[in-house]
N, C-alpha and C positions, 0 to 999 in steps of 0.2 A: 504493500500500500504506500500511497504517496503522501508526503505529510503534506500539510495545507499551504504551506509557504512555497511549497514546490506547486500545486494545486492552481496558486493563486496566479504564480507569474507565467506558467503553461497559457490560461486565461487569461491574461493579457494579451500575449500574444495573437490571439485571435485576427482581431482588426488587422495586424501587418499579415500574418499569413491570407489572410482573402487578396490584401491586395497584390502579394508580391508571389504569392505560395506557388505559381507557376515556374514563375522566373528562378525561382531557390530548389525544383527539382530538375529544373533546365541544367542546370550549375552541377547538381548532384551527378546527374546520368555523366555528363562527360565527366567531371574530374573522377566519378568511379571507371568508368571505362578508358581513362588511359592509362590510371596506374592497374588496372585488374580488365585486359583485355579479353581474355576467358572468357568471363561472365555476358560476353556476346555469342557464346555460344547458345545460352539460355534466352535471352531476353528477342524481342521479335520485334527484328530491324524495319519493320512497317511501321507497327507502331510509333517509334521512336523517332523515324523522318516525319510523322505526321503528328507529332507532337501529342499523340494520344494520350501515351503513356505517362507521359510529364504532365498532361491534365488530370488523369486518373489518380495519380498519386501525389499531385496538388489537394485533390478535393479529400483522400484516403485522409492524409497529415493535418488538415482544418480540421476536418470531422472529430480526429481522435482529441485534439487540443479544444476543442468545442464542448467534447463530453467527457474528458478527462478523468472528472472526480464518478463517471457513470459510462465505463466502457461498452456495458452490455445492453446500452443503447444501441452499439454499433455493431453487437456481433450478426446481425445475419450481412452484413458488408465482411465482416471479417472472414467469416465460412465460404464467401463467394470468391474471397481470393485469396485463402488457404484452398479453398479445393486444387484453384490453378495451380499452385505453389506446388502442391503434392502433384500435380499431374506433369507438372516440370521437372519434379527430382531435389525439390529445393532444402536445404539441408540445414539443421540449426547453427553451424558454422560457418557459414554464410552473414548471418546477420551482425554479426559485429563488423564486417566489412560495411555495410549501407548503413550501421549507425556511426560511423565512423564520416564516411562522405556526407551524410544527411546534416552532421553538425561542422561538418566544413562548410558546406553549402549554405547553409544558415548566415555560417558567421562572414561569409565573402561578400554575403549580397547586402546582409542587412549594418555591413560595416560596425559602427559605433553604435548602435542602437543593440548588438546582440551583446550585453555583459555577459561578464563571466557568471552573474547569477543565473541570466538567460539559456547558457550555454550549458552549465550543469543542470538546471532544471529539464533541458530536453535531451540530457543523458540519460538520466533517472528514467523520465517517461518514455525513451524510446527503450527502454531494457525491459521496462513493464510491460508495453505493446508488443513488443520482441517475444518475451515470455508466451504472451497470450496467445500470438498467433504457432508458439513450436508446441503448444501443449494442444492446441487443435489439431495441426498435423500430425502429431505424434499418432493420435487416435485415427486419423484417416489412413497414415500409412498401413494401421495396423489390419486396419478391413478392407485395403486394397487386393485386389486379386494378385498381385504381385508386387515387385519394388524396381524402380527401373524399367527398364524399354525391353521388351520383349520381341522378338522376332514373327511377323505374322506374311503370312503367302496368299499373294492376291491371288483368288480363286477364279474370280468374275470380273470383269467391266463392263458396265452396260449404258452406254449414252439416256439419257432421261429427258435431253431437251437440247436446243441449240446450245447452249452453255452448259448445262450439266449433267455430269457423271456420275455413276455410283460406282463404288468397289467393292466388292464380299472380300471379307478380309479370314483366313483361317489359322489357328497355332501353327506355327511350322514343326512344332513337335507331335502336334496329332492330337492334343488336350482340347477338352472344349473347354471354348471362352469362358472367362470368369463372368459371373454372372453382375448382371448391373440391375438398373432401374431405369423407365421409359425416359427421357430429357438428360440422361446424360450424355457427356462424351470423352474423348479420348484424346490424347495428344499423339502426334506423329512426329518423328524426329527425323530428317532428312539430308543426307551429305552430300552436295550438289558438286558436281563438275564445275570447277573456276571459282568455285566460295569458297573463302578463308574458315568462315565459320559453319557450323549445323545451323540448321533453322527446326526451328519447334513451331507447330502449329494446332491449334486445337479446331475438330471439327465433333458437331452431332452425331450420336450414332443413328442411324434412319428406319432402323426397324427394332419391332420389340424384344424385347429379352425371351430366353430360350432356343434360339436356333443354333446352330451348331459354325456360325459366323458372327462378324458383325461387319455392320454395311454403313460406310459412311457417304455422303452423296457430294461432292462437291462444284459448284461454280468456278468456272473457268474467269477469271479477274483480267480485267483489260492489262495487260502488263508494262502497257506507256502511260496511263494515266493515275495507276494505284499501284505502291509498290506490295501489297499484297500481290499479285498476278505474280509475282516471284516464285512462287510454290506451287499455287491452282495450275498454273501452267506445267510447270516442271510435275503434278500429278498428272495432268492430261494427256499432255506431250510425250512424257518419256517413261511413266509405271505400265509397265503391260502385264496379263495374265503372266501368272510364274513369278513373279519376281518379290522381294521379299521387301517390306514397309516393317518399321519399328515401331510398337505402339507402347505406350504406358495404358495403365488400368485403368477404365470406368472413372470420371469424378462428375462431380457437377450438384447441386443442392436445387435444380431448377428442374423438380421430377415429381410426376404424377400420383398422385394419392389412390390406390386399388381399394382402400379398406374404407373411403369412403362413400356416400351414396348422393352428395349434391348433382345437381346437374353439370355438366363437365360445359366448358367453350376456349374452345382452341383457333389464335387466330394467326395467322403468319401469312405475311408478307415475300414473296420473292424467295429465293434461298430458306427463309426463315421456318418454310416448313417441316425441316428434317427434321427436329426435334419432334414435331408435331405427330408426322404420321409415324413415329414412334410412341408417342403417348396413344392414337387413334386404335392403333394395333393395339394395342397393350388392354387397354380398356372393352374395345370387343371381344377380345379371346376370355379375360377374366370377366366381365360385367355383360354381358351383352345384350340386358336390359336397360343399360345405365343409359341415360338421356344426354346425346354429346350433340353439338354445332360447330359444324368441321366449319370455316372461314376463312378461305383464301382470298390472296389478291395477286397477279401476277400482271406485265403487260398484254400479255397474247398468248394463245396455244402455243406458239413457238417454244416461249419462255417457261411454259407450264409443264413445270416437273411432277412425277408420280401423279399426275391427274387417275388415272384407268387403277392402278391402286388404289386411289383412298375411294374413287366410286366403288370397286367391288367391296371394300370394307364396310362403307357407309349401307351397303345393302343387307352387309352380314347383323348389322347391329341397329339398335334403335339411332341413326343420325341422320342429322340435318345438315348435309352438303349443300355451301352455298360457294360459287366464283364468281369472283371480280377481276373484268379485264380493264386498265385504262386503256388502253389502245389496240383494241381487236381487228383483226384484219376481215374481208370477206369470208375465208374461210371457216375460221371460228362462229361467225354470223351464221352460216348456211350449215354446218355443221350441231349448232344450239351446244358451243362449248364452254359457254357462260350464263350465269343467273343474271349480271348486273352489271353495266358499262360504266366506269369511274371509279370513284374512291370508299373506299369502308366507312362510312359517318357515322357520328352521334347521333342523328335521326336517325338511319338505317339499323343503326345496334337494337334502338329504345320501340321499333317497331316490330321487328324480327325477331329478335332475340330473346329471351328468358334468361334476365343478370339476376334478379331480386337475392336471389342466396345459388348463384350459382360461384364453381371457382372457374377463374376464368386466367387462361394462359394464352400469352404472347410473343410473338419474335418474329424478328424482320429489319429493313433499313432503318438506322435513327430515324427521319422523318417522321416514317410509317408508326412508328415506336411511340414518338410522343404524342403526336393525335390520336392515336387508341387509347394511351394514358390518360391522356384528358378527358376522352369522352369518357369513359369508365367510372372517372372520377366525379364527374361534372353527372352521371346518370347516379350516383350515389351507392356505386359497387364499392363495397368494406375494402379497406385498406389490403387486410386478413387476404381476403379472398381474389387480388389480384396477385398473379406471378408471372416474371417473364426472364427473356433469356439474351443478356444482351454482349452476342458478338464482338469481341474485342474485349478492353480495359474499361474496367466500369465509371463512367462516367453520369454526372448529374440530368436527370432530364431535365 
């Protein structure tokens, strides 16, 4: 525990960290990554040009300083990226390294204004936060189906759409997968021809638990204007049937509830339905009474992954399949491959839909992301009862 003198000046700090808290993990990232170049092997060099990461863990370090004297305000932030953490490999030896540059970083930016009060005070409370997040992993390591990158043999490729792919992924020892839960995923570890470093990448797994696979589905990323396309591509491009991907175990806290009986609504945008028609699956085989509102949005047929999947499911079980194209071509027109031309709204939810006590899950582009947040909010769905899954470094909506 922290004593209150430490308490109080953490608490000050606030105001400077909102304004500056970007700029101080700007600082952080590079002066840790030229004296500890390694640690790019972990970290996910997208992120980091797109200053993601450096916002994400601007808003992590407010937060903690914010609730300080009442951590476990923040723990379900904290489980969200301890999961990652355990799906990276990340080790409690490691942390004394980032509180180390975290109070460089601090004190480079905020010059004179960081005393040496200041300076101890965010020793202390990063050793406490430090604690908190190795004693959450410690426990996820422990129920991981393994430690470390496992070696898995693509089985299958199967195109799903003009941009993407799935892979069935199998143990190369012949074990079946460890078992998980619908909304998780996995991390891929990748050694690319011409890169100094691995790239780690975490993708959904796309179908339910129990098969003797798992299947991740991924979008193929423009690769001149998003430096993700760095991977999506180098999967597309150059993994073929036969060849062996490295995965870490199952993580992820954004997963479907079997034991309970609310109405289920699942909504993803674009990509974002991986997760989904693995909760969709999950829920018909175990429930298949249970009252689900499948909700998609894509641009077009083109774009429209596992569509002829999630209809056979929707048939198998009590749901409500509903698509949205913005921008449908003839063919989809003449074909009847959509419900609804435009966007998902707050009208259209509060007409359609049954939120009143349903739980109701989410994923897809920020955009997409925060206008379903809103309206959800704004229709007066419990805080409780929303979950979603958001792609990348968790950032503020």
């Amino acid at each position: 525990m922290l004593d209150q003198k430490t308490i109080d000046i953490i608490k000050s700090t606030v105001p400077v960290l909102e304004e500056h808290g970007e700029k101080i993990t700007t600082v952080f990232y590079k002066r840790m990554f030229e004296d500890h170049p390694e640690l790019l092997n972990i970290f996910n060099h997208a992120n980091q040009k797109q200053g993601r990461q450096q916002r994400a863990l601007a808003s992590t370090v407010y937060a903690a300083a914010q609730y300080i004297d009442n951590l476990g305000a923040i723990l379900p932030a904290v489980r969200v990226i301890a999961h990652k953490h355990r799906s990276l490999g990340i080790k409690p030896d490691q942390y004394p390294i980032v509180g180390k540059y975290l109070l460089i970083a601090i004190k480079e930016v905020l010059g004179v204004t960081a005393s040496d009060d200041v300076i101890e005070a965010w020793a202390k409370a990063y050793g406490m936060i430090a604690d908190a997040f190795i004693g959450v992993e410690a426990e996820m390591y422990q129920e991981a189906g393994w430690e470390g990158f496992k070696n898995f043999i693509v089985a299958r490729k199967e195109k799903e759409s003009e941009h993407i792919t799935s892979f069935y992924l199998k143990p190369e020892d012949g074990s079946k997968p460890a078992p998980f839960v619908a909304g998780q995923y996995i991390s891929i570890m990748l050694e690319m021809e011409n890169e100094t470093f691995t790239h780690i990448r975490q993708y959904s797994l796309s179908a339910a638990p129990g098969r003797d696979h798992y299947r991740i589905t991924v979008k193929k990323e423009n690769s001149n204007s998003n430096p993700d396309g760095v991977v999506s591509n180098y999967l597309h491009d150059k993994i073929e049937e036969g060849m062996i991907l490295k995965l870490s175990a199952p993580a992820g806290d954004f997963v479907i509830d079997l034991k309970g009986s609310n109405p289920v609504v699942l909504i993803s945008g674009g990509v974002g339905l991986t997760p989904m028609v693995s909760m969709l699956q999950a829920v018909v085989e175990a429930q298949p009474e249970r009252k689900v509102s499948f909700i998609h949005a894509a641009s077009n047929g083109q774009l429209h992954a596992l569509a002829d999947e999630v209809r056979a499911y929707a048939a198998k079980g009590n749901v409500s399949n509903y698509v949205f194209y913005d921008s449908p071509n003839e063919d989809d027109r003449e074909a009847g491959r959509f419900d609804e031309e435009g966007f998902v709204t707050k009208e259209w939810l509060e007409e359609h839909v049954h939120l009143t006590d349903s739980d109701v899950y989410f994923c897809g582009p920020v955009p997409f992301m925060k206008s379903i947040h809103s309206s959800l909010r704004e229709l007066g769905v419990p805080h409780a009862n929303i979950h979603f899954e958001y792609f990348g470094p968790m950032e503020q909506f």
